[in-house]
Each structure stands twice: as C-alpha cells, then as structure tokens.
Residue frames relative to the residue before (quaternion, step in Angstrom):
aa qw qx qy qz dx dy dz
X 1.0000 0.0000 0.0000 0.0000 0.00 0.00 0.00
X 0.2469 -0.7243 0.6321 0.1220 3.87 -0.50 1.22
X 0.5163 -0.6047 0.5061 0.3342 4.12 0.44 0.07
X 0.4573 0.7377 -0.4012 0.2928 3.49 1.11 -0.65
X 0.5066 -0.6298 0.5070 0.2994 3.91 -0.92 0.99
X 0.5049 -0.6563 0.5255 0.1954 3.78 -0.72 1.01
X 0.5379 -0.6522 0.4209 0.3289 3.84 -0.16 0.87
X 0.6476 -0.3917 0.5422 0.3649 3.45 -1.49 0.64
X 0.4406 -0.6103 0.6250 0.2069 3.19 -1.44 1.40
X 0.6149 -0.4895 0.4536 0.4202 4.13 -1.13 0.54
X 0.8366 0.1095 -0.1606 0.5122 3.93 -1.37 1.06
X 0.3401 0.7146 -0.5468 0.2732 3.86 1.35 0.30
X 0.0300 -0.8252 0.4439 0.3481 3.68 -0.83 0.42
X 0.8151 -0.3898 0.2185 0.3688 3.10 -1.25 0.17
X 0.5560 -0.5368 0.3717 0.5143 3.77 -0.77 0.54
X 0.8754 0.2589 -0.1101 0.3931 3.91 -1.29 -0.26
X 0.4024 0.7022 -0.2870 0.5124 3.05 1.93 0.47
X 0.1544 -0.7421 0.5426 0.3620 4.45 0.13 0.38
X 0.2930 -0.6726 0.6313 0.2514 4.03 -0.94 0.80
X 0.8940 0.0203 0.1844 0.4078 3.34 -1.85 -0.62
X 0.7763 0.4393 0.0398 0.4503 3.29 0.73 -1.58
X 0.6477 -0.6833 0.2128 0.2615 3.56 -0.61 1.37
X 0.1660 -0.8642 0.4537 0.1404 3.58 -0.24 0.22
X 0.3790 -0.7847 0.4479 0.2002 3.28 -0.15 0.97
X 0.0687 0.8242 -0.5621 -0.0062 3.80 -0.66 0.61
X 0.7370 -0.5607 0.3365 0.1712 3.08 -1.23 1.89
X 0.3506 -0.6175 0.6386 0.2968 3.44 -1.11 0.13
X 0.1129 -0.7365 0.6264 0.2289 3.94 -0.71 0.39
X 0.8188 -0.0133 -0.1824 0.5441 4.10 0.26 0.72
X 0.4805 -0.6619 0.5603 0.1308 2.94 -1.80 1.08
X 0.3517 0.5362 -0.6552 0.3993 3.91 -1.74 1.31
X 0.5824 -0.6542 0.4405 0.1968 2.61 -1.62 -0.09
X 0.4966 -0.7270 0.4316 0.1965 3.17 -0.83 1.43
X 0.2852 -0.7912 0.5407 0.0182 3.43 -0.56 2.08
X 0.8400 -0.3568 0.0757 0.4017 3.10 1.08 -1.32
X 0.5467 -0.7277 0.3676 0.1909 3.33 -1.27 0.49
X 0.1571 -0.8304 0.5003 0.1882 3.75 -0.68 0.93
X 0.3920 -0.6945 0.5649 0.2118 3.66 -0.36 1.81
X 0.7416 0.5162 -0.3649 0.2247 3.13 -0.13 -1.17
X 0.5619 0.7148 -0.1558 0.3861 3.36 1.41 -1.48
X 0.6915 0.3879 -0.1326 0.5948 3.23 0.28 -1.87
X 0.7974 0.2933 -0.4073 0.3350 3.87 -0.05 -0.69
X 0.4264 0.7301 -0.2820 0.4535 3.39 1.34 -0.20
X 0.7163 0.5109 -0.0298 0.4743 3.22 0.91 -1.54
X 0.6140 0.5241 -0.1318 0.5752 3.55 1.51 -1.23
X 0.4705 0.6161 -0.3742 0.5089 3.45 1.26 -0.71
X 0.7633 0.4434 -0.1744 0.4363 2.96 -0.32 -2.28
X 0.6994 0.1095 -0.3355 0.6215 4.34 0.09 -0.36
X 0.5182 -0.6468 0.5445 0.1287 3.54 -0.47 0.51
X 0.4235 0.5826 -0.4736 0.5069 3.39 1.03 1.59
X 0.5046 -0.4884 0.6524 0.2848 3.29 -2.37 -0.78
X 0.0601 0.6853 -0.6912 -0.2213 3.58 -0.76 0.66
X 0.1943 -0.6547 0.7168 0.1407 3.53 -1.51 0.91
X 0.1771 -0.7263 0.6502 0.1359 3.81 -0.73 1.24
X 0.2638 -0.8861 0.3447 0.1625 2.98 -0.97 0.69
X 0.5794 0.4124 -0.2393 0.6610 3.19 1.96 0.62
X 0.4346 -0.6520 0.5996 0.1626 3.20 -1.74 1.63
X 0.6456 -0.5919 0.3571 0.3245 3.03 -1.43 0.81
X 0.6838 0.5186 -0.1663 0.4856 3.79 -0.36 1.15
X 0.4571 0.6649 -0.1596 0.5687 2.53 1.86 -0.21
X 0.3525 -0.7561 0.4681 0.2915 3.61 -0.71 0.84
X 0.1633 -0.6581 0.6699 0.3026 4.11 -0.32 1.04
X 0.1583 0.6539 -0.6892 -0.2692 3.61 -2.18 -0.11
X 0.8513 -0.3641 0.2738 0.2603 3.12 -2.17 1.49
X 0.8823 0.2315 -0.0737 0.4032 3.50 0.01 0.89
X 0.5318 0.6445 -0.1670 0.5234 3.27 1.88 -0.98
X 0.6115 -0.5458 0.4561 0.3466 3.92 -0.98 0.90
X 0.1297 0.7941 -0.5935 -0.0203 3.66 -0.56 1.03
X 0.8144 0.3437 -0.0812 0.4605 3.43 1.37 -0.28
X 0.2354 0.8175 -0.5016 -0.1573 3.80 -1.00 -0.58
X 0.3214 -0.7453 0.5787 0.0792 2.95 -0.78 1.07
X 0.1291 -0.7661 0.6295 0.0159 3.38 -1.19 1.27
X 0.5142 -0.6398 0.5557 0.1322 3.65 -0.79 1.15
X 0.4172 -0.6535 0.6194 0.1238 3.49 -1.09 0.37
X 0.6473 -0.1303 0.1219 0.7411 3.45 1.69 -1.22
X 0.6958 -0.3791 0.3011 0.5305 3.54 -1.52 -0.64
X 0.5309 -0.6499 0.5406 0.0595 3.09 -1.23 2.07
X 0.5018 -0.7496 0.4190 0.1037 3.71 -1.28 0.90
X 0.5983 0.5264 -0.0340 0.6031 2.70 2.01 -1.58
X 0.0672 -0.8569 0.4666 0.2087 3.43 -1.06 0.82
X 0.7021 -0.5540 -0.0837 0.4395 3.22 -0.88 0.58
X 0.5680 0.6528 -0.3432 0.3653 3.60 1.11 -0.21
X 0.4725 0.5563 -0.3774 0.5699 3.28 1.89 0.19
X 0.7406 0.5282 -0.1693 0.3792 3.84 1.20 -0.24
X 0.4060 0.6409 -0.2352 0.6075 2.61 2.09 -1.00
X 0.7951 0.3711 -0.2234 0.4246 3.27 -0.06 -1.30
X 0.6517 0.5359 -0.2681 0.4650 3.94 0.81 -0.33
X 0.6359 0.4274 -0.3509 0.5384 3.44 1.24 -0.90
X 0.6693 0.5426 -0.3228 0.3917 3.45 0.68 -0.85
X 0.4865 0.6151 -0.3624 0.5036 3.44 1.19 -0.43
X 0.8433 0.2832 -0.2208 0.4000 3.06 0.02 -1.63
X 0.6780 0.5875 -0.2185 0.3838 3.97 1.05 -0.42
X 0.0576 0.8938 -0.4395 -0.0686 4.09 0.29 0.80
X 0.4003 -0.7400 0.5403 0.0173 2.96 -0.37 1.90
X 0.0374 -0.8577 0.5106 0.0476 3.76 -0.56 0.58
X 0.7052 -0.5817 0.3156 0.2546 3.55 -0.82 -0.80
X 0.5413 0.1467 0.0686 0.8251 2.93 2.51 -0.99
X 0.6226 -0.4975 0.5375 0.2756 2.88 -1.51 1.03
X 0.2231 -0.7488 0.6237 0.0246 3.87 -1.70 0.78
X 0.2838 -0.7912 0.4618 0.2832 3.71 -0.47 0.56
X 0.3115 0.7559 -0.5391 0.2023 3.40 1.49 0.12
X 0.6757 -0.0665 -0.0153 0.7340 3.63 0.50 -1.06
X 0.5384 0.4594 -0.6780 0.1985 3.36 -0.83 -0.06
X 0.0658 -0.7846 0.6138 0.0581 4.21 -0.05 0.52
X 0.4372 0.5851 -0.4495 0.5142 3.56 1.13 0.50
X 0.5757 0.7412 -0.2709 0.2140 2.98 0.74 -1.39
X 0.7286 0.3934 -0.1479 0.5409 3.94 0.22 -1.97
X 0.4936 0.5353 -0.3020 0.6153 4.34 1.24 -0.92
X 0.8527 0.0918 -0.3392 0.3864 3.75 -0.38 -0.67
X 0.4767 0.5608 -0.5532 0.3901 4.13 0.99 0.16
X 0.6319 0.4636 -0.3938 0.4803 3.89 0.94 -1.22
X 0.6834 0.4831 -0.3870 0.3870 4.04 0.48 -0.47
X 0.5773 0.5476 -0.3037 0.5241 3.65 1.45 -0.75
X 0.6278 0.3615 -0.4884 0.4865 3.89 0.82 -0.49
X 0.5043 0.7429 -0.3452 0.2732 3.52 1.03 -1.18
X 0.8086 0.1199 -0.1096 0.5656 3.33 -0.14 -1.45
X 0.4304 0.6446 -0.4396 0.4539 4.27 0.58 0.95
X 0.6617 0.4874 -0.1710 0.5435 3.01 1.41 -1.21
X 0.6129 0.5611 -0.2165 0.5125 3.22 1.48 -0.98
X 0.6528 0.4744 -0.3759 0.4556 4.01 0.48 -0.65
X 0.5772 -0.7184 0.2845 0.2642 3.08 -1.27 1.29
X 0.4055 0.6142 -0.4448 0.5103 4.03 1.33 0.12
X 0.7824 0.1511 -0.1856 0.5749 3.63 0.33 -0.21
X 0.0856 -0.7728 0.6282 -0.0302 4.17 0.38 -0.27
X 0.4453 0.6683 -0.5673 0.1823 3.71 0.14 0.62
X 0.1903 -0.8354 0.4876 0.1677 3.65 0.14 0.33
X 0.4486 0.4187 -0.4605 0.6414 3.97 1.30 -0.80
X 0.6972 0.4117 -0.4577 0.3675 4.07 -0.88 -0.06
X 0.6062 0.4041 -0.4111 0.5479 3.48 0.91 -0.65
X 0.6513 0.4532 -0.4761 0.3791 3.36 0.15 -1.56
X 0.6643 0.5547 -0.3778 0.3292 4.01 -0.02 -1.03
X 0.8370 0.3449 -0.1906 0.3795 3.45 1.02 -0.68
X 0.5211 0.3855 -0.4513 0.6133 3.39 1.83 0.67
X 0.2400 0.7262 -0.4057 0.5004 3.41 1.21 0.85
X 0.6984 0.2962 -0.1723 0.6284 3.16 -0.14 -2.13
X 0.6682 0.5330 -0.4274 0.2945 4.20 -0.01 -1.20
X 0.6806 0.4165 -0.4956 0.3429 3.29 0.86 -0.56
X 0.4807 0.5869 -0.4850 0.4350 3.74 1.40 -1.23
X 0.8381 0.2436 -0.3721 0.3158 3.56 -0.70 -1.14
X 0.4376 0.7398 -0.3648 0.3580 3.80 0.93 0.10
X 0.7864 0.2369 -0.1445 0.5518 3.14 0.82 -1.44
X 0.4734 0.5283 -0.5701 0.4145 3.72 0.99 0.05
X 0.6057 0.6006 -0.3282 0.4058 3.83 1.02 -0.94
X 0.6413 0.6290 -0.1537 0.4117 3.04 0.99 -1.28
X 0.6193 0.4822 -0.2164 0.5807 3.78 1.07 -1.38
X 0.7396 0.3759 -0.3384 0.4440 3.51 0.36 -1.07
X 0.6574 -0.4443 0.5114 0.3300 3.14 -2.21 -0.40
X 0.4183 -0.6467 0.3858 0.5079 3.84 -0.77 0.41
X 0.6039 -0.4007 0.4076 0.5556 3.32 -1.16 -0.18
X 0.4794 -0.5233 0.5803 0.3995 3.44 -1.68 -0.13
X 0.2601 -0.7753 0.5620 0.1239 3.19 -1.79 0.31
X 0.5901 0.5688 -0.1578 0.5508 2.80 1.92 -0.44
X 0.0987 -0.8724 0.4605 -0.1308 3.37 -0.68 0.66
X 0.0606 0.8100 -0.5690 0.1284 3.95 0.03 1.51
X 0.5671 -0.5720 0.5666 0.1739 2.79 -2.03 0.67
X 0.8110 -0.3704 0.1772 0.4166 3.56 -1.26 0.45
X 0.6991 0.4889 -0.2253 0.4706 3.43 1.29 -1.12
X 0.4668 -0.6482 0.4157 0.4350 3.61 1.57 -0.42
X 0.7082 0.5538 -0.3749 0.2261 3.09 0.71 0.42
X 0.6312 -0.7041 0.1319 0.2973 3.56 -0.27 1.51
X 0.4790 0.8238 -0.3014 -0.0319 3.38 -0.59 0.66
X 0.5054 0.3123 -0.4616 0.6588 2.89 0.80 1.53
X 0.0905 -0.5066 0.8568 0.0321 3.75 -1.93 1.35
X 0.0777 -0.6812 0.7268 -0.0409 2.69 -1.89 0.87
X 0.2824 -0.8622 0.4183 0.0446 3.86 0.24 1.05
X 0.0762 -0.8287 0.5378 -0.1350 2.97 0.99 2.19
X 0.3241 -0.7042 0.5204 0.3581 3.91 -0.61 0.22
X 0.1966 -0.7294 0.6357 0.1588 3.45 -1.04 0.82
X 0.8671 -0.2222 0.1264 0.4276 3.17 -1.69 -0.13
X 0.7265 0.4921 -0.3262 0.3516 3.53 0.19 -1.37
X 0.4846 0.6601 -0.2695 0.5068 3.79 1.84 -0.75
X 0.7324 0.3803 -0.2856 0.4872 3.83 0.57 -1.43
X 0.6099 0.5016 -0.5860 0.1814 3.67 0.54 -0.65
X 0.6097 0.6230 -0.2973 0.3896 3.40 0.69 -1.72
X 0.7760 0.3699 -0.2607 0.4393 3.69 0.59 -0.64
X 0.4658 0.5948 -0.3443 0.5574 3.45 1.38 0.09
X 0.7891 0.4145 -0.1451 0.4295 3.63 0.41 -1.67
X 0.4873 0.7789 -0.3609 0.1598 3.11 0.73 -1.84
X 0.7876 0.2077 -0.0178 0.5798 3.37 -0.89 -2.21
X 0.6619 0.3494 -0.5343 0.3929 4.36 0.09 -0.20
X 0.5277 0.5106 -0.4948 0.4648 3.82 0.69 -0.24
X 0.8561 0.3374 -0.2565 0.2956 3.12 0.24 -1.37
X 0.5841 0.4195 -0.3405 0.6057 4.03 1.32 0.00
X 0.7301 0.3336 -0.3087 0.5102 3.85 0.74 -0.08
X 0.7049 0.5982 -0.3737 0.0750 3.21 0.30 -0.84
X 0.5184 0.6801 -0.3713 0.3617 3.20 1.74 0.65
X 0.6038 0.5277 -0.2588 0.5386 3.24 1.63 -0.51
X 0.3309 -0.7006 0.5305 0.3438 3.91 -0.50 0.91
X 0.5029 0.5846 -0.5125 0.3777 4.08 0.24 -0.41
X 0.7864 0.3829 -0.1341 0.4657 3.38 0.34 -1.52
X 0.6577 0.3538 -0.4433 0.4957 3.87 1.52 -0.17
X 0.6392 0.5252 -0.3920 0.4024 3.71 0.97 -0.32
X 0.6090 0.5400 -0.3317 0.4769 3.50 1.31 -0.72
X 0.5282 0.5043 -0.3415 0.5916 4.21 1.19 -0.66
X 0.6425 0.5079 -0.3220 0.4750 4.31 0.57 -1.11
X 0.6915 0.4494 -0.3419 0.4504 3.59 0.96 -0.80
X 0.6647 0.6166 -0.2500 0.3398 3.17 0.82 -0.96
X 0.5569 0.5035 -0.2104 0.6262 3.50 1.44 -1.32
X 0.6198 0.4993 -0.3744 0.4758 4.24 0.64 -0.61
X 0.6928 0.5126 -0.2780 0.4243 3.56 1.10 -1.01
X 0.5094 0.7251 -0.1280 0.4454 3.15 1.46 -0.92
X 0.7816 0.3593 -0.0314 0.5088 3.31 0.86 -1.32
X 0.7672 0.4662 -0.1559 0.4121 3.01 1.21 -0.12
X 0.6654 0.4138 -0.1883 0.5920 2.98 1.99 -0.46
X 0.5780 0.4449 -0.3134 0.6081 3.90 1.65 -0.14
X 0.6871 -0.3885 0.5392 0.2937 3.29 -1.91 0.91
X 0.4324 -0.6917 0.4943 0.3003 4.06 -0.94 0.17
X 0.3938 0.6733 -0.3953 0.4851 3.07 1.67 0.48
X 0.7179 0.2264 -0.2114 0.6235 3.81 1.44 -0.09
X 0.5657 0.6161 -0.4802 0.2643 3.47 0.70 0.62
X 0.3201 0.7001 -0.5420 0.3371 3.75 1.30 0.52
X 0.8045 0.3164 -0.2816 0.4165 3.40 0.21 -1.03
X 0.5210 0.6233 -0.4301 0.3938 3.65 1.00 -0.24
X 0.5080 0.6638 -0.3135 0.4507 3.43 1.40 -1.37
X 0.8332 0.3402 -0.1869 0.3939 3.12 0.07 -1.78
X 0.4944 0.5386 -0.4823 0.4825 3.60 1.02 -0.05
X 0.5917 0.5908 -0.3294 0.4385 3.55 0.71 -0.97
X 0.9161 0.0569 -0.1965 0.3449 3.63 0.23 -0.80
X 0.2695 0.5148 -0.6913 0.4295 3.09 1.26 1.52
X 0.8687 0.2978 -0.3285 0.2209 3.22 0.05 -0.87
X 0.5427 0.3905 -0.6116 0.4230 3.70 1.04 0.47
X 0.3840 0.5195 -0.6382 0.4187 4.68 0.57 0.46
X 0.7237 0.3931 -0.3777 0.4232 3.92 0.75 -1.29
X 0.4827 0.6877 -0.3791 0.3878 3.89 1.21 -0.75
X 0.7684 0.4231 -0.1025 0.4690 3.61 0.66 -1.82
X 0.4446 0.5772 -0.4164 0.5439 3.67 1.54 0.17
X 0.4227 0.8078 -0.3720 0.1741 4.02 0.60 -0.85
X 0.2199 -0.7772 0.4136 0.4203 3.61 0.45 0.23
X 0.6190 0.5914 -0.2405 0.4575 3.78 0.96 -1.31
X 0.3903 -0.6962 0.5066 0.3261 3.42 -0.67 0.89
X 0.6680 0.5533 -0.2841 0.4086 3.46 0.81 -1.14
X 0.7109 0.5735 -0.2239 0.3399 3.15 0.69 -0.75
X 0.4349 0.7403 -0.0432 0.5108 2.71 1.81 -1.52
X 0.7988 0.3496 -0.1962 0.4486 3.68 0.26 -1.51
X 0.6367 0.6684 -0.1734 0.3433 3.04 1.52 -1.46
X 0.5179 0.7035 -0.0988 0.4767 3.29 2.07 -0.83
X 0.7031 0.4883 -0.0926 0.5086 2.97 0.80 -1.94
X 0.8543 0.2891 -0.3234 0.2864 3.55 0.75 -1.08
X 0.5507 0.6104 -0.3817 0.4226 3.64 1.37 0.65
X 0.4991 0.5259 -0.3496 0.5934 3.38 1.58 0.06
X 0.6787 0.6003 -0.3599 0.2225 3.81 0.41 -1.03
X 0.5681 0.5588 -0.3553 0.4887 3.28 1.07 -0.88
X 0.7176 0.4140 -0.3810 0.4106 3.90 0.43 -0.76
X 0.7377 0.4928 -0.3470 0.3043 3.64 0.94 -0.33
X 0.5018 0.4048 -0.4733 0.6003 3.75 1.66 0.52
X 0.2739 0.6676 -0.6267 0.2941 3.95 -0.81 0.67
C-alpha cells in the first residue's frame, strides 16, 4: 500500500463543482425579496444545463448567508457554485420593504394587519375589522376567479427550468383568515361577520376553491363553540353551520 489517494471514480465531478444532485446556493444580502427575473434565471439555467428551484416567494424575508436557491444539473455542471450564487443574486432584488409588484401576499397581509389592530383591546373597533374582511373577501375572489400564478417555468424548447414557489389561492386563504380568527374569534359579530364572508366566497368561486374555504369554516365554528355566552355562542354556531355541509 503506497498511501497514495485511489484515482477519481469515471464522470466524478470536481470538488466546488454542483454534481447530479442539487446544490444549495447561499443568499449574499439580507431584505426582502421584491423581485424575481424569470426571464434571466431561465435563461441562465439554460446556458449550464440545469433547474434553479428558488426557494423564497417574493415578500419573503431573504437572510445573508441562509439557503435561497438550488440548482439542479441535468449532469456534471461546469460552473461552480459561486458562479450561481452570484447569478441568482443578480437575477433576484432583495430590498428593504416589502413591494406589491409580485409579492400578491402582500396588499391581503396589510388589510389583515389593520384587521386584527382594530381587533386588540387598546383600540376595540370592530366596524374597522369588519371593513377589512370586507376588502379580504374582494381581493379573494379576484384570486379565486383567476388562474394561480405559475411556478414553473421553461425555456424555448419547453424544457423546465426554473420553480419559483409563488403562493396561490389555497396559500392566501389561511393568511387572510388565520390571525382575524385567532384575535376575533371570541367576539360572535366578528365570527358571524368572517362566516359571511366564507358564504360569499363559496358562492362566487368554482368548487374547485372551496377546500380551503371549508377548512376555514370549521376552524372557525371550534373558535365559535369556544364562546362563553350561550346565546351568543348558538348565535355563532348557527352562521357557520351552513358552510360545514357542502
């Protein structure tokens, strides 16, 4: 035995080199990710003959060092990964404040921030909530009517290479409902005034989007059956019920 290192196995790649197998690439500054150049990145994915899979939606907080990408070879990649790093970051603009260009989360979680404010006992206004599971239902069912965004992404030849994990509908409800169930759902107005909203909902979307409405529904008749006031309680329970046979 000479101690000597046994030769690279045949198609081995090189060290600092991404193989077969995804490679995870760093973020190089911290904010919030405003936006995203498709064109670029699938371009770019082309040229090394791979898949980049970001791994943040736009709106999302990016941090300096933290997995923001991966990049998946086709075979053994030329480019190493600090040649990607540096390309995703290009193509990706990381800002200071959230933007509504893409971030469609974005205009949904400001109307929930007045929402459950309005809701905290220092300010107690309920009309202000009610108005803003209003506006949630409008931007809902525009979501709702439309198509989700894509996540996928191909090159001229159709072949796929770049995901980007835009949230679609079934994503906005929960973030719509969520924190107003969970700061309101003691007060029956503000649970009968959410029940109406989810009724409006169901009625104005294809039944192809009525899972997540459902399941909104029977959180909030568990937060309903919590009520302390029987009346109130029953009065709760019986504007939620109708959404839970469908």
């Amino acid at each position: 035995d000479s101690g000597a290192a046994p030769p690279p196995p045949s198609g081995a790649v090189p060290a600092g080199h991404p193989g077969p197998h995804p490679a995870t690439l760093l973020a190089r500054e911290s904010g919030y990710l405003q936006l995203i150049d498709l064109e670029a990145l699938v371009r770019m994915a082309r040229e090394a003959d791979g898949r980049y899979l970001i791994l943040v939606s736009p709106g999302a907080w990016v941090q300096d060092q933290a997995p923001i990408a991966h990049f998946k070879p086709n075979g053994a990649s030329s480019r190493d990964l600090q040649s990607h790093e540096a390309s995703v970051s290009k193509s990706l603009s990381i800002e200071d404040e959230r933007s509504d260009q893409q971030d469609v989360a974005f205009g949904i979680q400001q109307l929930v921030d007045v929402g459950v404010k309005a809701l905290s006992p220092s300010v107690n206004d309920p009309t202000t909530a009610m108005s803003c599971i209003d506006r949630l239902v409008q931007v809902l069912t525009a979501a709702g009517l439309a198509a989700d965004p894509p996540r996928l992404f191909a090159d001229d030849d159709g072949t796929i290479r770049l995901e980007v994990p835009y949230p679609g509908f079934d994503e906005l409800v929960p973030l719509a409902f969520d924190l107003i169930r969970h700061y309101g759902g003691d007060t029956p107005a503000i649970v009968i005034h959410v029940a109406r909203a989810l009724s409006i909902l169901v009625s104005a979307l294809a039944p192809a989007r009525h899972p997540p409405l459902r399941l909104q529904a029977a959180l909030l008749a568990d937060a309903a059956a919590r009520i302390t006031h029987e009346s109130d309680r029953q009065r709760a329970l019986d504007a939620v019920r109708p959404l839970l046979v469908g």
